[in-house]
C-alpha positions in Angstrom: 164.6 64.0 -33.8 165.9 65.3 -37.2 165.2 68.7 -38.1 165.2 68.7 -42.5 164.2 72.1 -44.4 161.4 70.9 -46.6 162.1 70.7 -50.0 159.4 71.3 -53.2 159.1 68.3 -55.1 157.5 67.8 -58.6 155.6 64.6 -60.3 155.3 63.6 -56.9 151.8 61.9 -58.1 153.5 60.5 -61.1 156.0 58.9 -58.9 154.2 57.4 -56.1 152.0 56.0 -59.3 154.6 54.7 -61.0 156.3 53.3 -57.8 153.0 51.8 -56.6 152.2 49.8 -59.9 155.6 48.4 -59.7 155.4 46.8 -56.1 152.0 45.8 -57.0 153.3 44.1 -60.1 156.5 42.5 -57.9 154.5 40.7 -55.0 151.3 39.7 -57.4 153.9 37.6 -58.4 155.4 36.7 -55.1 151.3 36.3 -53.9 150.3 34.3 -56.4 152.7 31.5 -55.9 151.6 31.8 -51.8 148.0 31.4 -53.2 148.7 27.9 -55.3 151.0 26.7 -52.8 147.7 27.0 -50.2 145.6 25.5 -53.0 147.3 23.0 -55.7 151.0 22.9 -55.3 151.3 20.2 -52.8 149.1 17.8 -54.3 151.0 18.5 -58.0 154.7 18.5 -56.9 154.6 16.4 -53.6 151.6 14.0 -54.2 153.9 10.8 -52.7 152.9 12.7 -49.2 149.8 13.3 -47.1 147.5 16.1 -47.5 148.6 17.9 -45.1 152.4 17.2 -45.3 152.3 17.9 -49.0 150.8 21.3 -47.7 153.8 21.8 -45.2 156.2 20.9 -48.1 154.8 23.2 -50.9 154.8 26.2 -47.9 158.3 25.0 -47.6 159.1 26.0 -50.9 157.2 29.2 -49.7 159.9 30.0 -47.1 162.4 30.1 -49.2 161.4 32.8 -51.2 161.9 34.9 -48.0 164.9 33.3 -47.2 166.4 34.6 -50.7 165.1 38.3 -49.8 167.7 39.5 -47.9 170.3 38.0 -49.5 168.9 40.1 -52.5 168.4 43.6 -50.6 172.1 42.7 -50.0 173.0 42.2 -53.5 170.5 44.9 -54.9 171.1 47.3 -51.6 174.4 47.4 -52.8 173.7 48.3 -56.3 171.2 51.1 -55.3 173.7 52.7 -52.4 176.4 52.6 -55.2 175.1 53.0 -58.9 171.6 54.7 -57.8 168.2 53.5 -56.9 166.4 53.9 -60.4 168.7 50.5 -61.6 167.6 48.4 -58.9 164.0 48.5 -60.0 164.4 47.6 -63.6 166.8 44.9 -63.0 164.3 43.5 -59.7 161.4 43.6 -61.8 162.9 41.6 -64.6 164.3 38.8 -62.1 161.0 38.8 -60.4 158.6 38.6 -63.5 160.9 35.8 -65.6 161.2 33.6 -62.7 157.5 33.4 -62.1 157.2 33.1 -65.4 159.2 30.3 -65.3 157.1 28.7 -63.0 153.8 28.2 -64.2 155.6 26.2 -66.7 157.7 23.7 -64.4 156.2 19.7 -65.0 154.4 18.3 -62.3 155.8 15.5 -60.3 153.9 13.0 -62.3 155.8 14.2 -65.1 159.6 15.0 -64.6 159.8 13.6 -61.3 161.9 15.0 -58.8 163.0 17.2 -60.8 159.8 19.2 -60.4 160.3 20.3 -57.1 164.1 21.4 -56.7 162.6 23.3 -60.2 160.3 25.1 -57.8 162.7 25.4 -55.0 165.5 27.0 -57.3 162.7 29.4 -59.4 161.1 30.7 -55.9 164.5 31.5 -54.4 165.3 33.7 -57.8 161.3 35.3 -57.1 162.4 35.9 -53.4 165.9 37.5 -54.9 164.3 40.2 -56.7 161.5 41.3 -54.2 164.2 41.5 -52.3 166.0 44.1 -54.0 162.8 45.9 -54.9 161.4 47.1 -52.1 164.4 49.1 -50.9 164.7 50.7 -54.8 161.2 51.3 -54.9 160.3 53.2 -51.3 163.6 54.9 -51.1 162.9 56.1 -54.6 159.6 57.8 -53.6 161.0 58.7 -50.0 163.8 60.6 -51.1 161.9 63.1 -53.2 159.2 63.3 -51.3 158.6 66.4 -49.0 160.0 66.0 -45.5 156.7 66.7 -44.0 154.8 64.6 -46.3 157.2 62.1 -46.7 155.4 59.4 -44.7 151.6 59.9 -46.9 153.9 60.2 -50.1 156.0 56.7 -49.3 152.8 54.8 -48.0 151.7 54.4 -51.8 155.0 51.5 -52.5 153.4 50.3 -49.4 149.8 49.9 -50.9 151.9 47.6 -53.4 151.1 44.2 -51.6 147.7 44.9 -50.7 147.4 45.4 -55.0 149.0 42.7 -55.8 147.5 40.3 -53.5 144.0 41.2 -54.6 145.0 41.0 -58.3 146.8 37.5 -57.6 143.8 36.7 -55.7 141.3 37.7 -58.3 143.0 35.8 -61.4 143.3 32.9 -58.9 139.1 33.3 -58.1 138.3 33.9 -61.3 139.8 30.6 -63.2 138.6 28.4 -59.8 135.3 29.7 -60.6 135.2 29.3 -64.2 136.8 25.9 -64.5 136.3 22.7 -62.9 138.8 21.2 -59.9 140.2 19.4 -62.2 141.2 21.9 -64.7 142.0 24.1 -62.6 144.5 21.6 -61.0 145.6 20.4 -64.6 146.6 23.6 -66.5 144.5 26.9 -64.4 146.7 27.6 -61.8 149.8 28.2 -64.4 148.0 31.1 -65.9 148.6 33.8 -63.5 152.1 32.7 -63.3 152.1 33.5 -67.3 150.7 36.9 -66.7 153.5 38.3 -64.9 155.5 38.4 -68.3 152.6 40.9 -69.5 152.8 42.8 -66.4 156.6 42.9 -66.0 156.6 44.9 -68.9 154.0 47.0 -67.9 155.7 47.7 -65.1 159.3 48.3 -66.7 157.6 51.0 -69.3 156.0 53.0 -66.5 159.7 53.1 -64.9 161.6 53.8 -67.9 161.1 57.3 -67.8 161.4 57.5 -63.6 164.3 60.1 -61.9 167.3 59.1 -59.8 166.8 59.9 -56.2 168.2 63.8 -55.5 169.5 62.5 -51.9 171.6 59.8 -54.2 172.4 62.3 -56.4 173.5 64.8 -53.4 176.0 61.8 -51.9 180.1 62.6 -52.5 181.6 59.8 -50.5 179.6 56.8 -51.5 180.2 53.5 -49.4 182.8 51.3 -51.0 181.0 47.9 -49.6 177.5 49.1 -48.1 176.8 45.9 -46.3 180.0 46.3 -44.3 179.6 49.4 -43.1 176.0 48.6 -42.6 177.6 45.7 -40.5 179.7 47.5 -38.4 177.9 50.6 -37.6 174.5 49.7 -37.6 174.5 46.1 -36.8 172.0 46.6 -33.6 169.5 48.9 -35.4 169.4 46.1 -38.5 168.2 43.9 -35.8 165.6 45.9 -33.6 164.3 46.7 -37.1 164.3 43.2 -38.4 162.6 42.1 -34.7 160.3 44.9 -35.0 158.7 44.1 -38.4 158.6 40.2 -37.7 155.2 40.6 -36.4 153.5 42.2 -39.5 155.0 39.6 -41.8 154.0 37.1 -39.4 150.4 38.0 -38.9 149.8 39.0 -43.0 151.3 35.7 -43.7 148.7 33.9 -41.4 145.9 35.4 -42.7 146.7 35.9 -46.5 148.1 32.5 -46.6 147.5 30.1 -44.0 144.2 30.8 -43.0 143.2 29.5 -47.3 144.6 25.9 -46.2 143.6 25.9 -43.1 139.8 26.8 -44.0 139.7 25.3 -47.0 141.2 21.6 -46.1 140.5 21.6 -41.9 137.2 23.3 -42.2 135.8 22.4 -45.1 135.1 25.9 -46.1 135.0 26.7 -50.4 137.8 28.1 -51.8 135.9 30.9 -53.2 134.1 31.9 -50.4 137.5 31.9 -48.5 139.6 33.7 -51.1 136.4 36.6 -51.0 137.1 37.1 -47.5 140.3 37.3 -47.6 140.3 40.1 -50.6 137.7 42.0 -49.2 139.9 42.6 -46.0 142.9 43.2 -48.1 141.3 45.5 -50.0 140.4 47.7 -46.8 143.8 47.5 -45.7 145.2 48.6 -48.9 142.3 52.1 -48.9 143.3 52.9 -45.2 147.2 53.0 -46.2 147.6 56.6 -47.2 145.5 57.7 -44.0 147.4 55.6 -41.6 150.5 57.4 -43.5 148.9 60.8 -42.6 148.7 60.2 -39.3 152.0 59.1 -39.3 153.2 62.1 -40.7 151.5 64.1 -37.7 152.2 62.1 -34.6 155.1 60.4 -35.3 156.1 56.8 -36.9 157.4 55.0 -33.4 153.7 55.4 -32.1 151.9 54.4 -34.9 154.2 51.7 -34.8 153.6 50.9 -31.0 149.6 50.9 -31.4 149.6 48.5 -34.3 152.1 45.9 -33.0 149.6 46.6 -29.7 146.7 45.9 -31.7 148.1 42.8 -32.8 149.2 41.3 -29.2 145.1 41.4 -28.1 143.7 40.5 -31.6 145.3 37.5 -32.4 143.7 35.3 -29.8 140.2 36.1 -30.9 140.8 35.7 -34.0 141.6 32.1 -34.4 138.6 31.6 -32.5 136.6 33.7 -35.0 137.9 31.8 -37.9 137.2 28.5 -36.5 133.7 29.4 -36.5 133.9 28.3 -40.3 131.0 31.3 -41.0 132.2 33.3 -43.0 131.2 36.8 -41.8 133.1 35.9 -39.0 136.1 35.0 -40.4 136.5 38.2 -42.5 136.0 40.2 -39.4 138.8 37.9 -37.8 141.0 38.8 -40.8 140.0 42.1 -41.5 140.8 43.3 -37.6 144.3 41.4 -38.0 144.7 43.6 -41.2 143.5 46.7 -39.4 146.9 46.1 -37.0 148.8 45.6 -39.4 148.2 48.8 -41.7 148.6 51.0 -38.8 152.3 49.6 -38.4 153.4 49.4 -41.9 151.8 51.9 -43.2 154.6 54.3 -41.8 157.2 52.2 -42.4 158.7 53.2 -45.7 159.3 56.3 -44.2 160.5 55.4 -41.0 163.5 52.8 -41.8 164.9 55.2 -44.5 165.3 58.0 -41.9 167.2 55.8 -39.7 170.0 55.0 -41.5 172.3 58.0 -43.1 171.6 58.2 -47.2 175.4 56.5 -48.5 173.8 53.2 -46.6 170.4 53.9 -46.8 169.4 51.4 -49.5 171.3 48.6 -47.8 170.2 49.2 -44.4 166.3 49.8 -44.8 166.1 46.8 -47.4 167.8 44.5 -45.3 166.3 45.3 -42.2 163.0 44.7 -43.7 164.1 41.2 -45.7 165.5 39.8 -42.1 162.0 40.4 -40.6 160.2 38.5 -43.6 162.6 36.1 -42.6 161.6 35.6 -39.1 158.1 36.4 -39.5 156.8 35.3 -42.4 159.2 32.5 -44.2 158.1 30.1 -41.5 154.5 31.4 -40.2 152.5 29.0 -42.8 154.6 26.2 -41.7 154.2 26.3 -38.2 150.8 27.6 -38.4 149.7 24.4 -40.6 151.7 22.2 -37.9 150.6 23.7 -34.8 146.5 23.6 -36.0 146.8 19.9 -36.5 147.6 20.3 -32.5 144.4 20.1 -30.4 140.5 20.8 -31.2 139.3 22.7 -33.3 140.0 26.3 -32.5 143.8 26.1 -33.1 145.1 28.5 -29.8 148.5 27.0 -30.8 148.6 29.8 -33.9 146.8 32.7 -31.9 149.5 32.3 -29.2 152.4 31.6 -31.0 151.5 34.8 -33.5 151.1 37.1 -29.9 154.4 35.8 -29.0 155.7 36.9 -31.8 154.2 40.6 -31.4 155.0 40.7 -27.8 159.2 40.4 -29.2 158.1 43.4 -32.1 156.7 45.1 -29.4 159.9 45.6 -27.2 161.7 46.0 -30.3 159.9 49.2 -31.6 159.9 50.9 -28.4 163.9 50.3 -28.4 163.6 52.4 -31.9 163.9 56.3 -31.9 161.4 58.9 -33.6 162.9 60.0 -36.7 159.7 62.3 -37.8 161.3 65.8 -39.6 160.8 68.8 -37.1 159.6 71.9 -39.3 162.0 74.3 -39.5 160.2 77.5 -38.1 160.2 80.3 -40.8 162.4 83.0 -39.8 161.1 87.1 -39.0 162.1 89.8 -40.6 163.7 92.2 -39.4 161.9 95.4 -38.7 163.4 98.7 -39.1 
């Protein structure tokens, strides 16, 4: 383990804030297009197929958002291990807001045609392009000034990000499909949370104006000439442990955030306001416990915390497909709530823990891209098979419960080929007595 002199810090709250509303403000608008793709999308941009394969097609579209992540923590990991990470989050934040943006005005399919979806296709590859980048700029932003012995509680609040912004998402989404009619909603409602992440976007980019550049950037002499290469070459095998390890909580936020909506909603006949309540009220105890799972990592070390969540999530996720096939839904929001609970205690930690395992001249490069690659095998495909694999069978859908424990048994082995990084305290030195 790394032994790091602790170092004072100011504005850390200011910070943290500022980095917090940021992520929120970046995956709201990567949520809300997972929440219409659940909902409308298939039925508006590929009505020529079934039900279901219209659902398969629009979470298609899905996938490729996380397909386009690591090519941008390549493209912005570069920019942040080079030029600093304070650019990265203005310049991910404006890709991320326009492009959604740009969405909720796309024609339907009854309108433009084909066009429509290669529309979608190309504007959710540019969404997935700046979340990307922004992740990397945002934690190693916060990381890097925070206290080493704090660093973990301090980093967790990028991490609270998603949890935000899926429950803002979420709530806009709830909020029109409860005011307006199926119709309307289908019609013109679902484009209006895509429209409000041009108001947020600039929220977000006038809470970061006045942000500081990183002091470990600022403390680097021999920057990398072409980050991704070295990253390549001397940390090709801790990229992919990281990337295997982290499959499982993109895998199983994924299923329950997006997947479970469709499946409930169209298989079980359950409302989509009662499911969309469920699923925010769990999200929004994940996103509270953050900052004390953070703490704990702080004290005991990431790799464990690490170890018991990806645990957690190898027993739970049999029992809870068969709680969410119950259709009642205090049972399925325990189901997703206890598949949330695994999740937090994992990635809670992990802004701190992939920064500290690469050196700094890398650092934005390595952490971002590690992290990308496991949206890409754990989460870019999870509604897709999820939806094929619960047309499988009766009507608990053990298909998904054991192909999501598979995929934790692989993070599993992954994180325990991982090493501690936690900062030793350096003990304070005696004076000497005359």
């Amino acid at each position: 383990m790394h032994r790091v002199r602790a170092v004072n810090t100011p504005s850390m709250p200011r910070l943290a804030a500022a980095s917090l509303a940021g992520t929120a403000i970046e995956f709201y608008d990567f949520f809300v297009y997972g929440t219409a793709a659940a909902l409308v999308l298939g039925q508006l941009f590929f009505p020529t197929f079934s039900p279901v394969a219209g659902t398969l097609a629009a979470f298609g579209t899905f996938g490729v958002g996380f397909l386009a992540r690591p090519l941008g923590s390549m493209l912005f990991g570069h920019l942040g291990d080079r030029r600093g990470r304070r650019p990265v989050l203005v310049v991910s934040l404006l890709l991320t807001g326009a492009s959604t943006v740009a969405v909720g005005c796309v024609p339907s399919y009854g309108t433009i045609g084909v066009a429509a979806p290669v529309l979608l296709l190309v504007l959710r590859f540019l969404q997935g392009l700046g979340l990307g980048g922004e992740w990397g700029g945002a934690v190693l932003l916060t990381a890097e000034h925070a206290p080493a012995q704090r660093r973990a509680l301090w980093a967790s609040f990028p991490q609270m990000g998603p949890a935000l912004g899926f429950v803002l998402a979420n709530g806009v989404v709830l909020a029109l499909s409860t005011a307006l009619s199926d119709a309307e909603f289908a019609r013109w409602g679902w484009r209006v949370p895509f429209w409000a992440a041009g108001a947020l976007a600039l929220a977000g980019l006038w809470l970061r104006s006045s942000l500081a550049e990183s002091p470990r950037f600022l403390e680097i002499d021999d920057h990398a000439r072409v980050p991704l290469v070295e990253v390549v070459r001397h940390h090709g095998r801790l990229v992919l442990l990281t990337a295997g390890a982290l499959a499982v909580g993109y895998a199983v936020f994924y299923a329950v955030t997006t997947w479970s909506l469709a499946y409930a909603t169209e298989r079980l006949g359950v409302s989509r306001t009662v499911m969309l309540v469920c699923v925010m009220g769990a999200v929004v105890v994940q996103g509270a416990l953050t900052p004390v799972a953070a703490l704990f990592g702080d004290r005991y070390g990431r790799r464990p915390m690490c170890l018991t969540g990806c645990a957690a999530c190898v027993l739970w996720m049999l029992p809870m497909v068969a709680l969410l096939a119950t259709g009642e839904p205090l049972l399925m929001f325990l189901a997703i709530l206890g598949a949330l609970l695994a999740f937090v205690i994992m990635f809670a930690v992990i802004a701190a823990y992939l920064p500290e395992l690469y050196e700094p001249r890398v650092r934005c490069t390595g952490a971002a891209v590690g992290y990308n690659l496991g949206g890409v095998l754990g989460g870019a495909l999870t509604p897709v098979v999820a939806t094929a694999l619960a047309q499988q069978g009766g009507r608990v859908p053990w298909g998904v419960g054991v192909y999501l424990t598979a995929v934790a048994v692989v993070s599993l082995v992954c994180f325990a080929l991982l090493p501690e990084t936690r900062p030793v305290p350096v003990p304070a030195v005696e004076p000497v007595r005359s």
